[in-house]
Biopython code that builds the backbone (N, CA, C, O; Angstrom):
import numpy as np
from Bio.PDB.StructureBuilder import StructureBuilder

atoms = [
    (1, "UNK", "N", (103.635, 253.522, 69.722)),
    (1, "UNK", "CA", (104.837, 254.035, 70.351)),
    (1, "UNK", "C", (104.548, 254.269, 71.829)),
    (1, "UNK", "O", (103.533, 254.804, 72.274)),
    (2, "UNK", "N", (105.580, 253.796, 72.530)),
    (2, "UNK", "CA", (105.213, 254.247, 74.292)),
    (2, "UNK", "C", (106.163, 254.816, 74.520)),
    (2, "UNK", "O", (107.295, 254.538, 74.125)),
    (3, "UNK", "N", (105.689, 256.087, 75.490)),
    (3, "UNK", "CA", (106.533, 256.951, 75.981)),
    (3, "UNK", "C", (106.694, 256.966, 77.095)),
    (3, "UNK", "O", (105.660, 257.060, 77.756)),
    (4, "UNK", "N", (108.142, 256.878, 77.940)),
    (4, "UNK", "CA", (108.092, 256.556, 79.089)),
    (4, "UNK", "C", (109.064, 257.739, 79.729)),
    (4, "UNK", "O", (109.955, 258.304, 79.094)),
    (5, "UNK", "N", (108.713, 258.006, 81.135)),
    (5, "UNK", "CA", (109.396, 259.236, 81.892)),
    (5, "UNK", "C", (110.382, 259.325, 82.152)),
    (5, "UNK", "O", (110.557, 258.823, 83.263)),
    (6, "UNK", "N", (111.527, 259.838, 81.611)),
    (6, "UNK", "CA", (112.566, 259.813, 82.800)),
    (6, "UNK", "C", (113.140, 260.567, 83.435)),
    (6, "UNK", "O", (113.600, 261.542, 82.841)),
    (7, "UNK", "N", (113.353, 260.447, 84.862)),
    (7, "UNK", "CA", (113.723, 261.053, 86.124)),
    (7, "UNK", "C", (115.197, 262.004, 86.140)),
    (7, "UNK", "O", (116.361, 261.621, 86.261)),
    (8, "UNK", "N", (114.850, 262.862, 86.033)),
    (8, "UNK", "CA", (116.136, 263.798, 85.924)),
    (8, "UNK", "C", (116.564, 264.459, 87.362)),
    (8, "UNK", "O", (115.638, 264.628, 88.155)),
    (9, "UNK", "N", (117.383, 264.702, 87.618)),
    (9, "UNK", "CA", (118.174, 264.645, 89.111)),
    (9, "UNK", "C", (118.207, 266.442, 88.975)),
    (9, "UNK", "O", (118.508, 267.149, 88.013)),
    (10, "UNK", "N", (117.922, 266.673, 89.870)),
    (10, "UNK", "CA", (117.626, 268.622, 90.175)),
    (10, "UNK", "C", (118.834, 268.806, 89.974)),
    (10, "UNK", "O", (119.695, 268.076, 90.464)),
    (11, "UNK", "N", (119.127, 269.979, 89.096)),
    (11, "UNK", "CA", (119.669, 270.733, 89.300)),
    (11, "UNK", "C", (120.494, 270.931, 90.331)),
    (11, "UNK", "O", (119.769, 270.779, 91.314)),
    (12, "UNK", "N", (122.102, 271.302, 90.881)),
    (12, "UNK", "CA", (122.488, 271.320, 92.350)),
    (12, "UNK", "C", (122.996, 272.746, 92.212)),
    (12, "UNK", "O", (123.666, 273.061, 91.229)),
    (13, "UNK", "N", (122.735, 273.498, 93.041)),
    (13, "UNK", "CA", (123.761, 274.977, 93.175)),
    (13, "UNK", "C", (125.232, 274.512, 93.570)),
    (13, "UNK", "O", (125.744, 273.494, 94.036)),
    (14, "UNK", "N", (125.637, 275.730, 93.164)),
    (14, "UNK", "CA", (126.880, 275.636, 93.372)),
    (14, "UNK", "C", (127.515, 275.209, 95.040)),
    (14, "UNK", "O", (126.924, 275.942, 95.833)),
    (15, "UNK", "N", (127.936, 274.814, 95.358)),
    (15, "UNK", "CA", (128.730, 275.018, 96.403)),
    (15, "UNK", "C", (129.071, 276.443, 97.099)),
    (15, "UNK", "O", (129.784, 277.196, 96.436)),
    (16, "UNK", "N", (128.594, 276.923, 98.474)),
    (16, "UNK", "CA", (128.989, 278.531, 98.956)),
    (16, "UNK", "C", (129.934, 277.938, 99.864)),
    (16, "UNK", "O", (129.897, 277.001, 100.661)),
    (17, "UNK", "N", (131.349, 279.326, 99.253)),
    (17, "UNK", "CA", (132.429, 279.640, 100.008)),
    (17, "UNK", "C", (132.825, 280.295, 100.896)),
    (17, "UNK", "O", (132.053, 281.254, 100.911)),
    (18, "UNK", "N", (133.458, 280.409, 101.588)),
    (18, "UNK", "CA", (133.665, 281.338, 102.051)),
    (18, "UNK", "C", (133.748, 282.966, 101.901)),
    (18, "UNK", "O", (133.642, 283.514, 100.804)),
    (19, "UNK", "N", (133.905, 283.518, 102.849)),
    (19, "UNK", "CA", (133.682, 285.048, 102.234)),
    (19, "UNK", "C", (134.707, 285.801, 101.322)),
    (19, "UNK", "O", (135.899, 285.946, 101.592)),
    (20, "UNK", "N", (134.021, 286.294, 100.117)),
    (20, "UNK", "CA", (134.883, 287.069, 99.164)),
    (20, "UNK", "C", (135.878, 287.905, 99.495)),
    (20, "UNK", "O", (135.624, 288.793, 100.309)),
    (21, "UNK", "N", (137.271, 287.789, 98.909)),
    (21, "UNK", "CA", (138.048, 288.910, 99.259)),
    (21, "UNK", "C", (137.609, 290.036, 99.134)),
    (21, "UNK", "O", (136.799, 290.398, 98.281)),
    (22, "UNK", "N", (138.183, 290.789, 100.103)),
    (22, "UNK", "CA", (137.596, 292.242, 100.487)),
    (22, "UNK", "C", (136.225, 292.416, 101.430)),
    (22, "UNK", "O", (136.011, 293.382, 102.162)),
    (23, "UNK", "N", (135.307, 291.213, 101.238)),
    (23, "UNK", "CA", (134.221, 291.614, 102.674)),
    (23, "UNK", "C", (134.607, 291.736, 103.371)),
    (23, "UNK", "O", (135.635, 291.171, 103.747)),
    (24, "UNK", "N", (133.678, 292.949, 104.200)),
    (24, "UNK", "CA", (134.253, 293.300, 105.614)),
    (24, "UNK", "C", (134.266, 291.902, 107.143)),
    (24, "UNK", "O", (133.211, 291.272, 107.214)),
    (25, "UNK", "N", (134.850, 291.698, 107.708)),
    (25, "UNK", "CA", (134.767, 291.180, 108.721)),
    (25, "UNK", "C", (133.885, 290.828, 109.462)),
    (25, "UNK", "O", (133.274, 291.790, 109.926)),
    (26, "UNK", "N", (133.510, 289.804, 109.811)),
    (26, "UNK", "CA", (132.211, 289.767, 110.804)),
    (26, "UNK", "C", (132.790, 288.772, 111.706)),
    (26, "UNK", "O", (133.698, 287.993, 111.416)),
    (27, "UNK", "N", (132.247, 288.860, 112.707)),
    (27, "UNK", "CA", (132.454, 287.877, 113.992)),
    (27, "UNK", "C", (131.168, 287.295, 114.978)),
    (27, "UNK", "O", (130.815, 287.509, 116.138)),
    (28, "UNK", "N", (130.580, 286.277, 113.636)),
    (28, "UNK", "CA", (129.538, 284.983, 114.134)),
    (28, "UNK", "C", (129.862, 284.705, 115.835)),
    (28, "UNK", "O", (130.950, 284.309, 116.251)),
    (29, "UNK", "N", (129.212, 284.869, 116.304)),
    (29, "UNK", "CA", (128.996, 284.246, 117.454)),
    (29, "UNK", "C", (128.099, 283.300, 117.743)),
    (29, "UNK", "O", (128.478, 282.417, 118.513)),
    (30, "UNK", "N", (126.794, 283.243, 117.245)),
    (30, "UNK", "CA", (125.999, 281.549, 117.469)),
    (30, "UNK", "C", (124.616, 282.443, 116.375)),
    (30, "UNK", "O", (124.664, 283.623, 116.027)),
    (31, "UNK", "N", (123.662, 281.587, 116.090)),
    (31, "UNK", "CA", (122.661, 281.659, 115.430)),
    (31, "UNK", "C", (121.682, 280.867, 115.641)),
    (31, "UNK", "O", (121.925, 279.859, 116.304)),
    (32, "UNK", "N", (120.331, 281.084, 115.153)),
    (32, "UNK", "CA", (119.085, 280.112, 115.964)),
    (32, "UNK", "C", (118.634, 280.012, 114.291)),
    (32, "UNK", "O", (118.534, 280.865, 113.409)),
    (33, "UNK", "N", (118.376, 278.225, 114.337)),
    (33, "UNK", "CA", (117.364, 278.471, 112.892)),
    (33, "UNK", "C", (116.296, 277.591, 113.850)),
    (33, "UNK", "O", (116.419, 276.976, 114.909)),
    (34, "UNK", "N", (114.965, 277.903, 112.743)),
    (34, "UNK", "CA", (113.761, 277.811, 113.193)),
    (34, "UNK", "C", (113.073, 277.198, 111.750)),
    (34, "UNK", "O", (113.790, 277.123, 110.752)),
    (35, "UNK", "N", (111.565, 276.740, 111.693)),
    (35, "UNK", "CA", (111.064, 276.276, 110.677)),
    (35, "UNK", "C", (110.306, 277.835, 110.106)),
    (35, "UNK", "O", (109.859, 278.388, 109.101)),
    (36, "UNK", "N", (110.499, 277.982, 111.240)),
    (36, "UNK", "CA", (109.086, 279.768, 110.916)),
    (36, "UNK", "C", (110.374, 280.506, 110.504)),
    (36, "UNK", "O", (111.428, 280.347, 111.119)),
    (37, "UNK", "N", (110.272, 281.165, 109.642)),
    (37, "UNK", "CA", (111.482, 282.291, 108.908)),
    (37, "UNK", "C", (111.441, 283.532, 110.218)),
    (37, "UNK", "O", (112.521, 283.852, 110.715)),
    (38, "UNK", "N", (110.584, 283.967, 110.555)),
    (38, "UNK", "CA", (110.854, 285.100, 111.066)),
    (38, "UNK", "C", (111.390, 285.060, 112.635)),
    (38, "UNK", "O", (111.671, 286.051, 113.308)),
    (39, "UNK", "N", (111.470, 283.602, 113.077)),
    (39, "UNK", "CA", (112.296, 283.871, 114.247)),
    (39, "UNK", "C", (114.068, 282.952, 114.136)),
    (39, "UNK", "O", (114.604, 282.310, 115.040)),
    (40, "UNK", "N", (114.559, 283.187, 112.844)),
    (40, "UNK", "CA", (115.586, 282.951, 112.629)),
    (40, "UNK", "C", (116.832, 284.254, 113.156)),
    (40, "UNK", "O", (116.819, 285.484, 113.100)),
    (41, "UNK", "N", (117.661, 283.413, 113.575)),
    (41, "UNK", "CA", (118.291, 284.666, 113.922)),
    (41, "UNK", "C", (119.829, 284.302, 113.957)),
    (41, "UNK", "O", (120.248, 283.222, 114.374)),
    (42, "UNK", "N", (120.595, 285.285, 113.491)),
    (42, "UNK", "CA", (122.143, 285.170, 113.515)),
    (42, "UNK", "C", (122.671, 286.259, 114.688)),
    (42, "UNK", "O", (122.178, 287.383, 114.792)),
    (43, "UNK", "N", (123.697, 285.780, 115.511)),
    (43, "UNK", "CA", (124.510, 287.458, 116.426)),
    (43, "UNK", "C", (125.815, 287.340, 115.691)),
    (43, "UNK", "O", (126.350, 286.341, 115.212)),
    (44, "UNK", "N", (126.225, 288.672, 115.715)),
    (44, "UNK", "CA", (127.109, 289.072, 114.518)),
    (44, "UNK", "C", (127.708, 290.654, 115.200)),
    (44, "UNK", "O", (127.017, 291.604, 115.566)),
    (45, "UNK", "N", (128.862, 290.557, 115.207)),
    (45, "UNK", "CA", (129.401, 291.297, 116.577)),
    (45, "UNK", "C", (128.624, 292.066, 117.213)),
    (45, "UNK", "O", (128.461, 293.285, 117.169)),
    (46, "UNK", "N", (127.901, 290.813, 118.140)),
    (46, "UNK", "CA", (127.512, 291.451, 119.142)),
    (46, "UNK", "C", (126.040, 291.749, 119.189)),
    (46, "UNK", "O", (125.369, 291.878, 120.213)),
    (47, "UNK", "N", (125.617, 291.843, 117.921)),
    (47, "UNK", "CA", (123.809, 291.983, 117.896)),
    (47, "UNK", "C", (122.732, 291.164, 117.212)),
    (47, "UNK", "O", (123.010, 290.557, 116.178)),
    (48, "UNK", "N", (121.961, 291.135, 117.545)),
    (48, "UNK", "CA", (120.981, 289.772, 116.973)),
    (48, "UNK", "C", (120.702, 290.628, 115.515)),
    (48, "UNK", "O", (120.628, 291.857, 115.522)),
    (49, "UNK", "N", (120.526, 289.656, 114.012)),
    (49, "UNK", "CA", (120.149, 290.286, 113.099)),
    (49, "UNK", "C", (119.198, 289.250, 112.974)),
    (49, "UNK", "O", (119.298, 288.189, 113.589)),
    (50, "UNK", "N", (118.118, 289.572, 112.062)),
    (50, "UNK", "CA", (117.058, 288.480, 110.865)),
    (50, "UNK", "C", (117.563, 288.417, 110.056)),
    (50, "UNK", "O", (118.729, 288.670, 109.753)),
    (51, "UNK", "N", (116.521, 287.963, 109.429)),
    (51, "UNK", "CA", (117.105, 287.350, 107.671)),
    (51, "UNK", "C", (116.977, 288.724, 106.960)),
    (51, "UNK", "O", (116.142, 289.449, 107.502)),
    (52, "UNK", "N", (117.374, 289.068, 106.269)),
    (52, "UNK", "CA", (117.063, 290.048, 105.345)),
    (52, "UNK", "C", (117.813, 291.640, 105.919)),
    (52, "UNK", "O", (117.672, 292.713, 105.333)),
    (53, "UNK", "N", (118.422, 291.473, 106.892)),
    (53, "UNK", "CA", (119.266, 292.824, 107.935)),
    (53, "UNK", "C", (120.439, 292.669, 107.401)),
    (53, "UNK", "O", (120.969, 291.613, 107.053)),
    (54, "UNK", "N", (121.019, 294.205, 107.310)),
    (54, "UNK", "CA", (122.411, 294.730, 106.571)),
    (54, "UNK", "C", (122.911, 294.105, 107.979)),
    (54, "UNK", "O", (122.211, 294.359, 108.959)),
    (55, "UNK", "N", (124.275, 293.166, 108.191)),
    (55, "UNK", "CA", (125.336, 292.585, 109.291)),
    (55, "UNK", "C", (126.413, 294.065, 109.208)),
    (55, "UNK", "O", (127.057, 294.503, 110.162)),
    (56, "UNK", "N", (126.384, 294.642, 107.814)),
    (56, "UNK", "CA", (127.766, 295.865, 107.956)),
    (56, "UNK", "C", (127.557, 296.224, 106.845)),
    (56, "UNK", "O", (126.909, 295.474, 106.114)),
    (57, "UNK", "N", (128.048, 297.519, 106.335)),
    (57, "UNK", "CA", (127.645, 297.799, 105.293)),
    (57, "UNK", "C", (128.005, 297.294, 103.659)),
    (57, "UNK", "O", (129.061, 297.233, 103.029)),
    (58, "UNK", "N", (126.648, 296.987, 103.338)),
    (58, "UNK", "CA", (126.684, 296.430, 101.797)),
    (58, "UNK", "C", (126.764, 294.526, 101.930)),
    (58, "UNK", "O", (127.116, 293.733, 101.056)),
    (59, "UNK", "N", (126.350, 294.275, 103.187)),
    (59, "UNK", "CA", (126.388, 292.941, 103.539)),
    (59, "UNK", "C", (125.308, 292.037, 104.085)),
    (59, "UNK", "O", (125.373, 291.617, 105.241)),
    (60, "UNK", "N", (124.332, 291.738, 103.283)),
    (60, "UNK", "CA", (123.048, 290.987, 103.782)),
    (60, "UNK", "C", (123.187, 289.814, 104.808)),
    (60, "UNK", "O", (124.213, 289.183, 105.063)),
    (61, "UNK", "N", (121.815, 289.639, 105.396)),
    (61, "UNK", "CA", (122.009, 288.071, 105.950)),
    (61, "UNK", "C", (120.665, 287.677, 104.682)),
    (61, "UNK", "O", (119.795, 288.370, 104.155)),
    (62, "UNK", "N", (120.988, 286.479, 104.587)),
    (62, "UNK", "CA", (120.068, 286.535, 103.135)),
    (62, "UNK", "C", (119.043, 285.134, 104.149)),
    (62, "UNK", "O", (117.821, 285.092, 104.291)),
    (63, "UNK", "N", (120.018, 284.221, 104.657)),
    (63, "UNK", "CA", (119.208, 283.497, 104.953)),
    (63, "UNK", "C", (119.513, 282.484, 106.161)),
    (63, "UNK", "O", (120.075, 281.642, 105.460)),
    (64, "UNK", "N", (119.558, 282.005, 107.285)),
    (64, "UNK", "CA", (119.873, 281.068, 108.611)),
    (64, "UNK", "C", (119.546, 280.005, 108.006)),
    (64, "UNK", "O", (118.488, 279.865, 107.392)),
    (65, "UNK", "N", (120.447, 279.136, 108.126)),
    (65, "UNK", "CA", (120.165, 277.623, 107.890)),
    (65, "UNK", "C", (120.505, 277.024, 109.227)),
    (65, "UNK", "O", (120.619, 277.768, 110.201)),
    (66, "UNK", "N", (120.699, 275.549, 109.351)),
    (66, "UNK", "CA", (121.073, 275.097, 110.108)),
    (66, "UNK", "C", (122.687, 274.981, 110.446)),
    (66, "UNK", "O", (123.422, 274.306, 109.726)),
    (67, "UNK", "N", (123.142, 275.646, 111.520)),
    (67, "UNK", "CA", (124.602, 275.599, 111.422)),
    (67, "UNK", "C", (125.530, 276.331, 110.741)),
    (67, "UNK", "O", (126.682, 276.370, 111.171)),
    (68, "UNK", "N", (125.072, 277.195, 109.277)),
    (68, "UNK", "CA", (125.414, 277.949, 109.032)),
    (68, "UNK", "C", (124.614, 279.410, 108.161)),
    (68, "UNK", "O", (123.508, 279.320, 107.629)),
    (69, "UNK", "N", (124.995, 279.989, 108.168)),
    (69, "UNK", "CA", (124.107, 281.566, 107.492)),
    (69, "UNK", "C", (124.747, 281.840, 105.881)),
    (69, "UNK", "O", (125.910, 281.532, 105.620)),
    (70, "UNK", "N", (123.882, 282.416, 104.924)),
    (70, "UNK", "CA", (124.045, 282.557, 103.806)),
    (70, "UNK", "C", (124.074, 284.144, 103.959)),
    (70, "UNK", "O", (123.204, 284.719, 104.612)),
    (71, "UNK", "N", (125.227, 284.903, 103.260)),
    (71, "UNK", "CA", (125.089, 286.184, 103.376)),
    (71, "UNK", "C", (125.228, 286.707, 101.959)),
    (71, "UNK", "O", (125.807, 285.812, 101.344)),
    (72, "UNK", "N", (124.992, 287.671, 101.181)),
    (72, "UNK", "CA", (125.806, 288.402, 100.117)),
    (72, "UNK", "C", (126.178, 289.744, 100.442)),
    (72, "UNK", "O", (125.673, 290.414, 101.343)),
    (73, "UNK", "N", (127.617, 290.311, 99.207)),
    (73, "UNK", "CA", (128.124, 291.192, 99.516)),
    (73, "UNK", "C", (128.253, 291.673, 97.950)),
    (73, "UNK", "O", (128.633, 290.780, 97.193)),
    (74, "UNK", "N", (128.036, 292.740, 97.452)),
    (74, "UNK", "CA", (128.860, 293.123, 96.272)),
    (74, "UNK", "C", (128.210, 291.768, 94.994)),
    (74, "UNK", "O", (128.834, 291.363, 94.013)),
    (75, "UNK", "N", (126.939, 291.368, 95.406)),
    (75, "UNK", "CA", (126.092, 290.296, 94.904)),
    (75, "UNK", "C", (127.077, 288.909, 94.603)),
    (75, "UNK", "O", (126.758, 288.110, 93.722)),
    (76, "UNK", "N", (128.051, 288.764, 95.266)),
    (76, "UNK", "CA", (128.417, 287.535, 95.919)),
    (76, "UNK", "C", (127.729, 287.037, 96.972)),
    (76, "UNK", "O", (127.491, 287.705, 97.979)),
    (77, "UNK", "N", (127.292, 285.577, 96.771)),
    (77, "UNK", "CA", (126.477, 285.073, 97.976)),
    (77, "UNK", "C", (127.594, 284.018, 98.590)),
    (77, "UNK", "O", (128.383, 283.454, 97.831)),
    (78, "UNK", "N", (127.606, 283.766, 100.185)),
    (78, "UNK", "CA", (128.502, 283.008, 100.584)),
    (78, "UNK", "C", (128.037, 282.998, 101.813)),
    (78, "UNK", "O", (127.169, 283.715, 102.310)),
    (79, "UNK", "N", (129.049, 281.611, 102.577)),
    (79, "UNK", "CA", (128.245, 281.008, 103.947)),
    (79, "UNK", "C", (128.959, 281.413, 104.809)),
    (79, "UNK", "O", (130.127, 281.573, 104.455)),
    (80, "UNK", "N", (128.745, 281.628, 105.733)),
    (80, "UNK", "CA", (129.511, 281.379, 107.278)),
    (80, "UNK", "C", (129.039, 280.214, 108.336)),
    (80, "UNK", "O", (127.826, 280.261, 108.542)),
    (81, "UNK", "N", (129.535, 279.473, 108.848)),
    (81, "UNK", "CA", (128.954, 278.717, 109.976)),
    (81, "UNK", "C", (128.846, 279.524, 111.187)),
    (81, "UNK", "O", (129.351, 280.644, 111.262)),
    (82, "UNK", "N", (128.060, 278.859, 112.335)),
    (82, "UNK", "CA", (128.245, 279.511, 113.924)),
    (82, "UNK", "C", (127.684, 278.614, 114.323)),
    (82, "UNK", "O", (127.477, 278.503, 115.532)),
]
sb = StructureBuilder()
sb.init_structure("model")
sb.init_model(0)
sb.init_chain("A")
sb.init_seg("    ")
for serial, (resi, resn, name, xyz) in enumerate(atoms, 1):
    if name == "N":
        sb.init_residue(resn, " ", resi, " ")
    sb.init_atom(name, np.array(xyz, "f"), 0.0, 1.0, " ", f" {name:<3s}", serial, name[0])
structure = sb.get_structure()
C-alpha cells in the first residue's frame, strides 16, 4: 500500500470589519508598520500608541499591519485602515 500526502490549504480567518456597533470613536490619523514589533506605531486622536496600548477605554491596538491596524473591543476584534 502507498501512502501519499495531501496538501491541505490553511485554514483562512475570518475576514475583519469594521468597528462594532457601539465602539467608541477613534480618529486614525496615519500609522508606521515595521518588521521589528516594537517600533510599530498607530496616532489615534492625536497620540502615538504601540501595539498592545488601550486607544480609549476598553479598546486595544492588538496589532499594526500594513495600511491598516487590528483593534478589539468588548473581545470583538476589527480593522481600521490609516
Amino acid at each position: 500500500m502507498q501512502v501519499q500526502a495531501v496538501a491541505r490549504e490553511p485554514a483562512k480567518s475570518p475576514e475583519l470589519q469594521g468597528a462594532p456597533p457601539g465602539a467608541p470613536p477613534l480618529a486614525v490619523s496615519g500609522g508606521v508598520w515595521s518588521q521589528n514589533p516594537a517600533q510599530r506605531l498607530l496616532i489615534v486622536n492625536g497620540q502615538v500608541f504601540n501595539e498592545g496600548s488601550e486607544l480609549a477605554p476598553g479598546v486595544r491596538l492588538e496589532e499594526v499591519k500594513q495600511h491598516r491596524a487590528v483593534l478589539s473591543w468588548r473581545g470583538q476584534r476589527y480593522a481600521v485602515p490609516y
